[in-house]
N, CA, C and O of each residue as an XYZ file, in Angstrom:
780
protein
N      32.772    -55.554    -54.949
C      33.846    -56.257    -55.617
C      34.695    -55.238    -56.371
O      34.092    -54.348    -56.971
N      36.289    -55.274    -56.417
C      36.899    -54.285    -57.053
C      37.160    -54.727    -58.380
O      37.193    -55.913    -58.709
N      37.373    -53.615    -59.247
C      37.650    -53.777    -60.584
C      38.501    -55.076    -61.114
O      38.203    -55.901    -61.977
N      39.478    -54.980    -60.422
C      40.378    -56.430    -60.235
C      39.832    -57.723    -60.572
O      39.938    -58.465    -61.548
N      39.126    -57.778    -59.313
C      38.198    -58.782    -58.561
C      37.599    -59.182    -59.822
O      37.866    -60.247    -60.379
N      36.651    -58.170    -60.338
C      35.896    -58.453    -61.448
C      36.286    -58.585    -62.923
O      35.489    -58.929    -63.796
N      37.939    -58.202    -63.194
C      38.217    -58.427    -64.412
C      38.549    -59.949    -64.447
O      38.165    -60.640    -65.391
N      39.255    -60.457    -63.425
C      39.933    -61.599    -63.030
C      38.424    -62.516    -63.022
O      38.346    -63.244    -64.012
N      37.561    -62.579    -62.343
C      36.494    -63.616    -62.325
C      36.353    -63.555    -64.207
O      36.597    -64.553    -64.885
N      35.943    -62.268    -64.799
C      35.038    -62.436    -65.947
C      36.304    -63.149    -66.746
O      36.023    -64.221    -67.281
N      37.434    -62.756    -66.862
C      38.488    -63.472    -67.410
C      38.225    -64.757    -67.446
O      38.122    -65.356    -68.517
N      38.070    -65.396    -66.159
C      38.355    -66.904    -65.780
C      36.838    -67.387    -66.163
O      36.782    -68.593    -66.404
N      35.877    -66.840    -66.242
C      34.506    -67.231    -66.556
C      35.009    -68.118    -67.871
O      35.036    -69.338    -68.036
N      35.347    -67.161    -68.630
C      35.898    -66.926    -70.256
C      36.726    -68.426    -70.512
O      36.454    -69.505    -71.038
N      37.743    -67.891    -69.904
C      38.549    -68.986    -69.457
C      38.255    -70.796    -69.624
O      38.687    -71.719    -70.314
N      37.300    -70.601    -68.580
C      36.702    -71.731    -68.179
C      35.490    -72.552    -69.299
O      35.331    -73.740    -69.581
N      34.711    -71.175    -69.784
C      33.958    -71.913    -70.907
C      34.895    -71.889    -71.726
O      35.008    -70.688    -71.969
N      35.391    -72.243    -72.117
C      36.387    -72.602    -73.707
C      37.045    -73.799    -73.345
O      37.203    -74.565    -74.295
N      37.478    -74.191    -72.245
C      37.943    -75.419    -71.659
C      36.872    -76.142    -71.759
O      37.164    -77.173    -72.364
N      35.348    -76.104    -71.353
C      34.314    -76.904    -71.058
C      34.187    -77.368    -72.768
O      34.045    -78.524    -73.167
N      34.277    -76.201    -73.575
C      33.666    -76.166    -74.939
C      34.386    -77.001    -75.841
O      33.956    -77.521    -76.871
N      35.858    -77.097    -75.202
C      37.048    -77.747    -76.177
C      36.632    -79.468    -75.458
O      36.307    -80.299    -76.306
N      36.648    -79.858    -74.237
C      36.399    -81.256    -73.829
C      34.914    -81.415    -74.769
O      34.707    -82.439    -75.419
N      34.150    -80.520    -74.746
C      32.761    -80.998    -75.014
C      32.985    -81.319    -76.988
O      32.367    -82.294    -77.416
N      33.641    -80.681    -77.785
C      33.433    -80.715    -79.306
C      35.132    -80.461    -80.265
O      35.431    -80.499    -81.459
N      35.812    -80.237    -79.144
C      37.306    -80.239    -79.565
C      37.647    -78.377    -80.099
O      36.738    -77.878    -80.762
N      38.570    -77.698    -79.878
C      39.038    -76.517    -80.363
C      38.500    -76.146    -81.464
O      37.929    -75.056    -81.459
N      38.533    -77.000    -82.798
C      38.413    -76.702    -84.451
C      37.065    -76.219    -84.205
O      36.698    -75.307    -84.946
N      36.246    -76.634    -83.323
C      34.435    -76.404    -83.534
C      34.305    -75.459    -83.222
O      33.410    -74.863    -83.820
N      35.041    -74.676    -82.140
C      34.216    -73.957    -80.974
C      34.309    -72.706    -82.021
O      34.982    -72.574    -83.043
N      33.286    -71.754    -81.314
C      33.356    -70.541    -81.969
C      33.323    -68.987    -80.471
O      33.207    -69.429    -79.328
N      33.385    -67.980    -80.554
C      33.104    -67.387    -80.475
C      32.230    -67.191    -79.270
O      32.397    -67.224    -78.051
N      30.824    -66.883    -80.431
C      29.741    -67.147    -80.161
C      29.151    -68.537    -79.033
O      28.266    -68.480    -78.178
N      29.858    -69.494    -79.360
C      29.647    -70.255    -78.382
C      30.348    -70.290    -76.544
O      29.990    -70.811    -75.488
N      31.228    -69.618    -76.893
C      32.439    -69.132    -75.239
C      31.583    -68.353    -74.707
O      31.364    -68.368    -73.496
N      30.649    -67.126    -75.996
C      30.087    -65.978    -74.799
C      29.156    -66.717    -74.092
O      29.076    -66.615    -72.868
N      27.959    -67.951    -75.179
C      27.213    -68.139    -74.566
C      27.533    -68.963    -73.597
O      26.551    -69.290    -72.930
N      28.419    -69.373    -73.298
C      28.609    -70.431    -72.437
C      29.164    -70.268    -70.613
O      29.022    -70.895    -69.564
N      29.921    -68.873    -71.154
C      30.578    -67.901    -70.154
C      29.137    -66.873    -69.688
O      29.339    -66.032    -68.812
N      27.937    -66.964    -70.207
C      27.267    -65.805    -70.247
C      27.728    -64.275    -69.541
O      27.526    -63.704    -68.469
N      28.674    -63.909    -71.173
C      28.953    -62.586    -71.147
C      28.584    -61.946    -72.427
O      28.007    -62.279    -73.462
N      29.042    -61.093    -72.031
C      28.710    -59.758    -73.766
C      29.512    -60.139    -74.802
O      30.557    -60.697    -74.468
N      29.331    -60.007    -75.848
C      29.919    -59.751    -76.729
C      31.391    -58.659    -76.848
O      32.451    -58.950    -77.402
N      31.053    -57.380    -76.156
C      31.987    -56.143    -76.113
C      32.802    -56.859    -74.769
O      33.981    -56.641    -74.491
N      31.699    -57.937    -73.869
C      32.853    -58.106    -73.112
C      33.943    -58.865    -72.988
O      34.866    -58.816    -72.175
N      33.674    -59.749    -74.111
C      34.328    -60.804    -74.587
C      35.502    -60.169    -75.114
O      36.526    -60.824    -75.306
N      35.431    -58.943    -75.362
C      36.603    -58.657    -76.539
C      36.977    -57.188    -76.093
O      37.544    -56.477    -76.923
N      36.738    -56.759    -75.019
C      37.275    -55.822    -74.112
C      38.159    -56.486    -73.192
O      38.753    -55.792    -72.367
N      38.403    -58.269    -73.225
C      39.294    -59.193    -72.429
C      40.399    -59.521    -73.370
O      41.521    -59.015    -73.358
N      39.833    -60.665    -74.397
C      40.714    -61.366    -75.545
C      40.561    -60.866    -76.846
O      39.589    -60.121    -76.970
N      41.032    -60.999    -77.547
C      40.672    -60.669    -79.324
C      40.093    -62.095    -80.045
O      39.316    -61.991    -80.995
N      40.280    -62.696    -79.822
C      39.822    -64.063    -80.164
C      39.678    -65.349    -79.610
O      40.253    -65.323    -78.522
N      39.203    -66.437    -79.815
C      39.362    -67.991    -79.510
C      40.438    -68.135    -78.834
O      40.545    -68.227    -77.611
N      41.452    -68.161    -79.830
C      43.060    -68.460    -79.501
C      43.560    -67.573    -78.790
O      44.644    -67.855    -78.279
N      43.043    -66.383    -78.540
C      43.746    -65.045    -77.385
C      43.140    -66.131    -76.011
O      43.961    -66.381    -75.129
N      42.249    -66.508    -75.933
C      41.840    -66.980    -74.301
C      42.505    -68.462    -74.375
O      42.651    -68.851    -73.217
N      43.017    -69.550    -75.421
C      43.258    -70.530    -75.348
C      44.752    -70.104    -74.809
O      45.010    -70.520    -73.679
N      45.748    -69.351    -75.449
C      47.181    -69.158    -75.256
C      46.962    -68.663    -73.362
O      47.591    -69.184    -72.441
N      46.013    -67.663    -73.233
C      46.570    -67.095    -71.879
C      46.375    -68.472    -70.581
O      47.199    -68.865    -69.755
N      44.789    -68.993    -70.874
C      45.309    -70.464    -70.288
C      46.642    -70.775    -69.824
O      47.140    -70.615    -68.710
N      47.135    -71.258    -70.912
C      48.578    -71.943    -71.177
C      49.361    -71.130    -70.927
O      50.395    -71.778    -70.762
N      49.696    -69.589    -70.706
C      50.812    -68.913    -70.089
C      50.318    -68.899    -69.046
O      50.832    -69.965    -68.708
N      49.659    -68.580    -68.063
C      49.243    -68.986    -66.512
C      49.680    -69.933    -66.095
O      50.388    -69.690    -65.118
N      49.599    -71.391    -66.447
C      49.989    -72.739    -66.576
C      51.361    -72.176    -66.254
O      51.765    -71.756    -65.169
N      52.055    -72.261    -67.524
C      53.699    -72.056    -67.711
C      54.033    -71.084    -66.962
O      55.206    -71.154    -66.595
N      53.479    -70.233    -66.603
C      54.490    -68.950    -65.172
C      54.526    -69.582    -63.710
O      55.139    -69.026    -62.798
N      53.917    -70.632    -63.563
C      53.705    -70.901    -62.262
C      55.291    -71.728    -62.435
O      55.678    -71.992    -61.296
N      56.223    -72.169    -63.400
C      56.778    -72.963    -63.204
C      58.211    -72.275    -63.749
O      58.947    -73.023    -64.391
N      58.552    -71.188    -63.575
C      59.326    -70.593    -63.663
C      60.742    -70.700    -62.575
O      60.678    -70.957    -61.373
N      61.938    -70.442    -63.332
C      63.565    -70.817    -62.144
C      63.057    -69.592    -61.436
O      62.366    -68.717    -61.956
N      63.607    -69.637    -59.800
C      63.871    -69.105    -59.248
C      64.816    -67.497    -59.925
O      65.660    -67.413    -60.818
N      64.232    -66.479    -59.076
C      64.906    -65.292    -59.580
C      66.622    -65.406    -59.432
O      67.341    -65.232    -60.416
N      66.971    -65.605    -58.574
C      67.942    -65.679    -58.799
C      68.822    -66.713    -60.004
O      70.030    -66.564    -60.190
N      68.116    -67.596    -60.642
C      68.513    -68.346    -61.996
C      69.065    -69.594    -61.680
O      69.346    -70.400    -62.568
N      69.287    -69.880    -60.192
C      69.938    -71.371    -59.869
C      68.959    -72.288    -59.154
O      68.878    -72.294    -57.926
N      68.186    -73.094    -59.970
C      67.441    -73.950    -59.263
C      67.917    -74.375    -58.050
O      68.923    -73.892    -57.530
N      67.139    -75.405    -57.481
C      68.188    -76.273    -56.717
C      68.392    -77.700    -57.059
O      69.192    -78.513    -56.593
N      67.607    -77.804    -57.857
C      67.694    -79.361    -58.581
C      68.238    -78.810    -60.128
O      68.428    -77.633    -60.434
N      68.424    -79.991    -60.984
C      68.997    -79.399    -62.170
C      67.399    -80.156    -62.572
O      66.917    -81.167    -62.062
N      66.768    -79.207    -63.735
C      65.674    -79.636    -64.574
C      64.390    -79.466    -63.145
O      63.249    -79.862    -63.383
N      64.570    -79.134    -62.363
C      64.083    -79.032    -61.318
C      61.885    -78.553    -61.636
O      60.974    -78.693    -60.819
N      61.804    -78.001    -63.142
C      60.709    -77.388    -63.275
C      59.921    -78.722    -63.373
O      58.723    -78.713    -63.093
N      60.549    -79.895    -63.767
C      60.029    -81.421    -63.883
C      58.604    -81.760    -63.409
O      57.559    -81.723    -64.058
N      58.797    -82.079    -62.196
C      58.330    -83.098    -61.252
C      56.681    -81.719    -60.689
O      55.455    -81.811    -60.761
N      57.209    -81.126    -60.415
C      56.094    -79.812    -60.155
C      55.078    -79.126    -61.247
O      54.052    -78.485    -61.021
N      55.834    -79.543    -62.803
C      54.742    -79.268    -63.450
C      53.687    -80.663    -63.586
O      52.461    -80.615    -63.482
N      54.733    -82.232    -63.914
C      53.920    -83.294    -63.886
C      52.512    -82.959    -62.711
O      51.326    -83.159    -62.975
N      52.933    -82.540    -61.715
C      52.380    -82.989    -60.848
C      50.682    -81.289    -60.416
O      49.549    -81.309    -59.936
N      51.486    -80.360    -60.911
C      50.353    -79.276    -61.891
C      49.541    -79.513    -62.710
O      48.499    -78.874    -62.856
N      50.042    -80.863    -63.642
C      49.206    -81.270    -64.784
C      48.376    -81.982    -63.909
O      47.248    -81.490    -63.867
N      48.470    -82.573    -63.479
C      47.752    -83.890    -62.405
C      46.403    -83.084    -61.862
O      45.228    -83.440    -61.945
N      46.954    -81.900    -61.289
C      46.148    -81.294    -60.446
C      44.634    -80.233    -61.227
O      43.508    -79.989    -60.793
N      45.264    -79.895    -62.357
C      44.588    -79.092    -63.569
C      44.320    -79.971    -64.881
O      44.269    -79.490    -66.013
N      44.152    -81.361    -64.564
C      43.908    -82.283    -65.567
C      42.950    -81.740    -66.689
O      43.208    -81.789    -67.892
N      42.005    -81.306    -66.227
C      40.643    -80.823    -66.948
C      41.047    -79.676    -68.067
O      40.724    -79.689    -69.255
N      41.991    -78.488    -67.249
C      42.803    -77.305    -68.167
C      43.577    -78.116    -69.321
O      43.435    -77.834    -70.512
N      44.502    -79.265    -68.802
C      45.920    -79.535    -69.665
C      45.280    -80.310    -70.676
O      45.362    -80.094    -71.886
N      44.680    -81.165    -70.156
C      43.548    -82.154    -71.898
C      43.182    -81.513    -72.794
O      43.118    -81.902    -73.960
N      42.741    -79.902    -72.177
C      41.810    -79.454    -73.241
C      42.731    -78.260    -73.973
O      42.327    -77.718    -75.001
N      43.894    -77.933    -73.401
C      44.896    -77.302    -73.947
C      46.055    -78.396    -74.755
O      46.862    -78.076    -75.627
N      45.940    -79.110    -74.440
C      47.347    -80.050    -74.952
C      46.831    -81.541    -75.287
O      47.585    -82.386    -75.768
N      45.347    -81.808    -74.959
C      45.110    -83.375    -75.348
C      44.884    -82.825    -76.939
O      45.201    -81.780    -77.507
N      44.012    -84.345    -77.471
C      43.844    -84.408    -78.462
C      42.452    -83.685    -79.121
O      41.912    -83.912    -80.203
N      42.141    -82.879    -78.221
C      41.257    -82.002    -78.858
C      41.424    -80.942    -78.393
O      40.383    -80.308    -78.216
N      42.566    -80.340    -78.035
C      42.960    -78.942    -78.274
C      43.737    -78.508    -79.157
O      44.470    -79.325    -79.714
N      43.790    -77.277    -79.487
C      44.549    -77.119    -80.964
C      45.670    -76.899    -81.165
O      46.441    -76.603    -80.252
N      45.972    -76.977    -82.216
C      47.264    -77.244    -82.441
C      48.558    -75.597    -82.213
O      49.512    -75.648    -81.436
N      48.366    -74.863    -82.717
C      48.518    -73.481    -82.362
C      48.872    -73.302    -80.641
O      49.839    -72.599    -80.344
N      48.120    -73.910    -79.620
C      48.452    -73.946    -78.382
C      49.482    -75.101    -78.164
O      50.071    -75.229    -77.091
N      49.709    -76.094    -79.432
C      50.704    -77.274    -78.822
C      52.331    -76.432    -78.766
O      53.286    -76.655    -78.022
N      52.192    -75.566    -79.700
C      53.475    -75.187    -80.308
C      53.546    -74.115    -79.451
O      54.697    -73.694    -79.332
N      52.395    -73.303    -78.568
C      52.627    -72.347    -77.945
C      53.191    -72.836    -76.475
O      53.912    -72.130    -75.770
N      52.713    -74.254    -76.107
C      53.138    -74.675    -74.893
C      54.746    -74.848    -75.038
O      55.487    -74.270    -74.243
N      55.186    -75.544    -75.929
C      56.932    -75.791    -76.429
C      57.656    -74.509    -76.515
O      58.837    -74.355    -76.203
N      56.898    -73.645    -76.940
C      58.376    -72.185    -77.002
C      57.813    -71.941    -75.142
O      58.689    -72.149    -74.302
N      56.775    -71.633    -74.768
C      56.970    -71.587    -73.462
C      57.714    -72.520    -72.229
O      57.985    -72.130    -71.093
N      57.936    -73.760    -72.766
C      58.486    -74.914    -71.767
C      59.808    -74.399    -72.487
O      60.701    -74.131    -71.682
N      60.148    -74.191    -73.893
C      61.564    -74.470    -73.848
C      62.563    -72.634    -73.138
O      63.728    -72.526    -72.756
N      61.574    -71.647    -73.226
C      62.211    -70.438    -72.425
C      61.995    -71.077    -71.258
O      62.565    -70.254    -70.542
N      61.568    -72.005    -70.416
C      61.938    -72.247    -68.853
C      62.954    -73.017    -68.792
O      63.774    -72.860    -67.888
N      63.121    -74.111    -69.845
C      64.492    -74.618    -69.810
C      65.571    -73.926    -70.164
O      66.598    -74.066    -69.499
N      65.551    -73.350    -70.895
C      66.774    -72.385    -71.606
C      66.987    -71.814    -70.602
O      68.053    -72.277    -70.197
N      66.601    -70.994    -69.842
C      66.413    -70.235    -68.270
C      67.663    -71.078    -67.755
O      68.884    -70.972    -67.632
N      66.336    -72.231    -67.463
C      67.372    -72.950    -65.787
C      68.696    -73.112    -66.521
O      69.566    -72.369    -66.068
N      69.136    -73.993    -67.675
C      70.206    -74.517    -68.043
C      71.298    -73.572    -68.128
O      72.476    -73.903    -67.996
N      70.708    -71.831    -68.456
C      71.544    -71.047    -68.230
C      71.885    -70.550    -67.286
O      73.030    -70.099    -67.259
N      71.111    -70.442    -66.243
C      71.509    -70.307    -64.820
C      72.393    -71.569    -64.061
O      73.116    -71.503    -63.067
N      72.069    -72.663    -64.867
C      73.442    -74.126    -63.958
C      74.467    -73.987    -64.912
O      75.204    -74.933    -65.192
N      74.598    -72.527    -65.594
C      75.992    -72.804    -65.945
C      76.124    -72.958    -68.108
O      77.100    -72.802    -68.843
N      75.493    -73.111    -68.249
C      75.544    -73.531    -69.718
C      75.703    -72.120    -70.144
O      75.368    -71.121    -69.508
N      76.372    -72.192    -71.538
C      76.128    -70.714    -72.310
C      75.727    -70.814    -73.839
O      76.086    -71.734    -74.573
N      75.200    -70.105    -74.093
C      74.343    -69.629    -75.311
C      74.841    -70.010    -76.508
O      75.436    -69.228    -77.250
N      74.654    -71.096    -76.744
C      75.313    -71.836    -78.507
C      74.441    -72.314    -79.418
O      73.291    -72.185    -78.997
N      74.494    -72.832    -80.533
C      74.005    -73.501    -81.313
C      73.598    -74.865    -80.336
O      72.390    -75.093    -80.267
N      74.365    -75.635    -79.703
C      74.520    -76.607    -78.888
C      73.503    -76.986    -77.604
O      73.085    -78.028    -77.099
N      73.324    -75.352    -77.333
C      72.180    -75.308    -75.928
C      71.069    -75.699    -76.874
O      70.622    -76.842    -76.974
N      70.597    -74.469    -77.673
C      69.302    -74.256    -78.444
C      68.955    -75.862    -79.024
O      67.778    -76.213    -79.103
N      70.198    -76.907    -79.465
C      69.458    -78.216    -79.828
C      69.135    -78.732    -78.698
O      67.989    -79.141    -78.510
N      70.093    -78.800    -77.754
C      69.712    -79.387    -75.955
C      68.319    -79.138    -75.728
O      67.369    -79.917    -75.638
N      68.389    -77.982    -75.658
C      66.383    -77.252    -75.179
C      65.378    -77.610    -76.206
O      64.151    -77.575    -76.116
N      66.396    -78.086    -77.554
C      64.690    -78.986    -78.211
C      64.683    -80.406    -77.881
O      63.810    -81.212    -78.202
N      65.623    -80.607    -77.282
C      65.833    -82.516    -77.116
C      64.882    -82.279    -75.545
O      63.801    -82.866    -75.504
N      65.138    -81.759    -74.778
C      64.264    -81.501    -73.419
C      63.400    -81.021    -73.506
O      62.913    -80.982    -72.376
N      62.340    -80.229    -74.662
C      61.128    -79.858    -74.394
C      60.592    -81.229    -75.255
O      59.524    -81.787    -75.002
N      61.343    -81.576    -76.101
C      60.393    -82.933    -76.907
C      60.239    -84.270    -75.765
O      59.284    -85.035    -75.634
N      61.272    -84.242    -75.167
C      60.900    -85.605    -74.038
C      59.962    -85.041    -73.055
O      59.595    -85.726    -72.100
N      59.589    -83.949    -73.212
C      58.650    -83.515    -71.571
C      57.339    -83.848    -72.128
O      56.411    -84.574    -71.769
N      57.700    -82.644    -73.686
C      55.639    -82.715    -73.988
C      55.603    -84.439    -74.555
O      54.477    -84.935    -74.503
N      56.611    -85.266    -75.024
C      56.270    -86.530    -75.532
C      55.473    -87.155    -74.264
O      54.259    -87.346    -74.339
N      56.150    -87.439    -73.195
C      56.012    -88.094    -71.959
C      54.589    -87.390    -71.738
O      53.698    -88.235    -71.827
N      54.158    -86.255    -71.509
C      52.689    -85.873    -71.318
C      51.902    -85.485    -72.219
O      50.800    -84.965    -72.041
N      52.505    -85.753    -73.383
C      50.969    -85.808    -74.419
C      51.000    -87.470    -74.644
O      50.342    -87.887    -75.598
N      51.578    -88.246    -73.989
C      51.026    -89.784    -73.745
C      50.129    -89.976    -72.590
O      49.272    -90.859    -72.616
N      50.326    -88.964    -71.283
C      49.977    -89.698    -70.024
C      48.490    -88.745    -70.523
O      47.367    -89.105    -70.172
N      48.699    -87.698    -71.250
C      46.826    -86.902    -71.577
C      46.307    -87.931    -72.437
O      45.261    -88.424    -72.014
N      46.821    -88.492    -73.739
C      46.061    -89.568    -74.424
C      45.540    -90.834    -73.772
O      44.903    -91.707    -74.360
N      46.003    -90.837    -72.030
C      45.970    -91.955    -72.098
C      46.547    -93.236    -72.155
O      46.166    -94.273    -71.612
N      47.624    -93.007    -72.966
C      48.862    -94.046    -73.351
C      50.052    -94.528    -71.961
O      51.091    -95.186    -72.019
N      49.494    -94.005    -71.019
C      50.411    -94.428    -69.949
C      49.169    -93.559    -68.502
O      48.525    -92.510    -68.479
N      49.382    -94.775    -67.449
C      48.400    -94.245    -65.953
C      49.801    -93.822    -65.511
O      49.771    -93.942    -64.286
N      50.873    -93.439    -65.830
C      52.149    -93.082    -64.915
C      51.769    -91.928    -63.933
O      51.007    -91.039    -64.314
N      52.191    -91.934    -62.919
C      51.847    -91.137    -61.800
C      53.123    -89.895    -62.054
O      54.120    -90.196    -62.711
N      52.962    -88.553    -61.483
C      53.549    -87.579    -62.235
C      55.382    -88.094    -61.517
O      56.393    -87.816    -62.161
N      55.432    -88.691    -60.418
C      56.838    -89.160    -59.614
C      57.147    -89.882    -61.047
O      58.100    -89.420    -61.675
N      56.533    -90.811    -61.537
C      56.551    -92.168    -62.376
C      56.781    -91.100    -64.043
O      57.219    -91.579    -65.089
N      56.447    -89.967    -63.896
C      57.126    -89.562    -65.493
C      58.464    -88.481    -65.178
O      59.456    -88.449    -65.906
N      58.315    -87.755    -64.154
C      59.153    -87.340    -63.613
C      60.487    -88.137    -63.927
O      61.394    -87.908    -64.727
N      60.286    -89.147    -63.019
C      61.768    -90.354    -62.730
C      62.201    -90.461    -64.947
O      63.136    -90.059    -65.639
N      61.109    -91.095    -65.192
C      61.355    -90.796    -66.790
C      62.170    -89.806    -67.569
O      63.299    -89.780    -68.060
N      61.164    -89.022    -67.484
C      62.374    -87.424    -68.158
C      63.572    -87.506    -67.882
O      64.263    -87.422    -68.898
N      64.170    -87.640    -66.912
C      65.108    -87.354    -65.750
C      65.998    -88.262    -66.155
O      67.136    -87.835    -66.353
N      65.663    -90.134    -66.445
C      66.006    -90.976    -67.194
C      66.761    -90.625    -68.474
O      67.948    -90.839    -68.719
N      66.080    -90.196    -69.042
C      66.197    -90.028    -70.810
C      67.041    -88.857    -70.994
O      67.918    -88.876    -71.857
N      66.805    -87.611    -70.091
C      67.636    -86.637    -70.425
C      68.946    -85.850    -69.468
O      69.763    -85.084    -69.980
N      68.932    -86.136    -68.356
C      70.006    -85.650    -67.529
C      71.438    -85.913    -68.164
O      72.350    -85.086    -68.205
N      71.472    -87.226    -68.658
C      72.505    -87.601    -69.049
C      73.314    -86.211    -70.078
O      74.435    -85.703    -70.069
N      72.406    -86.052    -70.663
C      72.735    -85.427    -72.106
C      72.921    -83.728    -71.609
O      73.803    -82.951    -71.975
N      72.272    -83.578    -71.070
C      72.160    -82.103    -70.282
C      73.851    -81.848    -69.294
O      74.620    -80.899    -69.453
N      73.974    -82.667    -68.610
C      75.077    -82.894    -67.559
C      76.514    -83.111    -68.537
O      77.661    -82.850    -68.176
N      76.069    -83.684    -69.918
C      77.439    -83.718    -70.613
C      77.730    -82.535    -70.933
O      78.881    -82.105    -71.004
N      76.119    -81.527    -71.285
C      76.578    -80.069    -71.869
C      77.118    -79.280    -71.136
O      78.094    -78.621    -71.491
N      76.448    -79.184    -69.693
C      76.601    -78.249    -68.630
C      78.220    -78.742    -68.319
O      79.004    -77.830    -68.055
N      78.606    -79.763    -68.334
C      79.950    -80.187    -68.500
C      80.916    -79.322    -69.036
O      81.842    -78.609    -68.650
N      80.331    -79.663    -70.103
C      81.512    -78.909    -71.369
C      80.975    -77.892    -71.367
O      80.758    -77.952    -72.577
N      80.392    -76.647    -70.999
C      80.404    -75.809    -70.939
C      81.470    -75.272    -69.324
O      82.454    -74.542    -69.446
N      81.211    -75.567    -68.572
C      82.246    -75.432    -67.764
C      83.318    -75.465    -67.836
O      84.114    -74.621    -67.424
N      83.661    -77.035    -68.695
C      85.359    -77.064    -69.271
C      85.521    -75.614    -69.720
O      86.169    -74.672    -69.263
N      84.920    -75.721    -70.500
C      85.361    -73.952    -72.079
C      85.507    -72.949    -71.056
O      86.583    -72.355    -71.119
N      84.514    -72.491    -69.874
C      84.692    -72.322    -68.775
C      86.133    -71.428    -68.818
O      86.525    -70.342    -69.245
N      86.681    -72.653    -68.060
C      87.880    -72.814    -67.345
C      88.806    -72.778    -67.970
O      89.847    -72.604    -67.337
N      88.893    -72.891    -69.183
C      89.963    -73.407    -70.208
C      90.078    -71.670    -70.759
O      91.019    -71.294    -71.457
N      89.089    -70.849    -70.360
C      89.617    -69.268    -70.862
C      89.864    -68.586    -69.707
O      90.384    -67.500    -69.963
N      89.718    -68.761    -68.640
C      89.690    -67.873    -67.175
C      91.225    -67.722    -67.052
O      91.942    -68.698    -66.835
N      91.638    -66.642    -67.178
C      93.286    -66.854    -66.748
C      93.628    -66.964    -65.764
O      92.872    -66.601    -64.862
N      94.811    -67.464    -65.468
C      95.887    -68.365    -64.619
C      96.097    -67.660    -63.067
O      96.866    -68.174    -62.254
């Protein structure tokens, strides 16, 4: 097995007990001591990976969030397009997203998931055209609050919506508001491009 091979498994060992540990007693409990034993690793190896609890809870959750990144070139092909593919990521990694974002994961990772969802929106919206205002930055908190609202209900529980069924939602509640900006940003646009 190459070095790789083996940083990546012991990583995800790691990984994986802290997810088991957070469904089993909630984030606030877990310790340490309980991930190595649970991961059965070292101590030095525990911390030749992460520095702490919250170092293996955040990288979780950026793994999660890179898979759902705009296209390099910056123009989706849908507008909000990261939607429907993460619902449907959550669906698939149910066990990861409960224990990162339900009600017994901590809080420190809720706020880490939102600056990460709102740099993927800020992304796309700037690639369909929007530019950098006071105006975007409230836009990208009105669209990361309807995403994590809509799925920190369907993790509590509070809705069986199927990820199409929160998808169609978001999409509901916020295109409107997005399409007025990307709007008027185009006007301003046009209204300086000379003649």
């Amino acid at each position: 097995m190459s070095g790789d091979r083996r940083v990546r498994r012991t990583r995800r060992l790691i990984q994986e007990a802290l997810v088991a540990l957070i469904l089993d007693k909630g984030y606030d409990a877990v310790t340490v001591t309980d991930i190595i034993e649970r991961a059965d690793v070292g101590r030095s190896t525990f911390y030749s990976h992460f520095t702490d609890k919250q170092d293996v809870l955040l990288s979780n959750l950026d793994e999660l969030t890179a898979l759902h990144r705009p296209p390099a070139d910056g123009r989706p092909a849908r507008l909000l397009a990261f939607s429907l593919p993460m619902f449907e990521h959550v669906r698939e990694q149910e066990r990861l997203v409960r224990a990162l974002l339900g009600r017994r994961g901590g809080g420190p990772v809720y706020a880490r998931g939102e600056q990460l969802l709102a740099a993927v929106v800020r992304d796309e919206l700037l690639g369909a055209g929007a530019r950098p205002s006071a105006g975007l930055d409230l836009l990208v908190v009105c669209v990361v609050g309807a995403f994590m609202g809509l799925l920190r209900a369907w993790l509590d529980g509070e809705t069986p919506a199927t990820p199409a069924e929160l998808d169609a939602a978001f999409r509901a509640a916020v295109e409107p508001g997005v399409c007025a900006v990307l709007g008027e940003s185009r006007r301003q646009q046009a209204s300086r491009s000379p003649l």
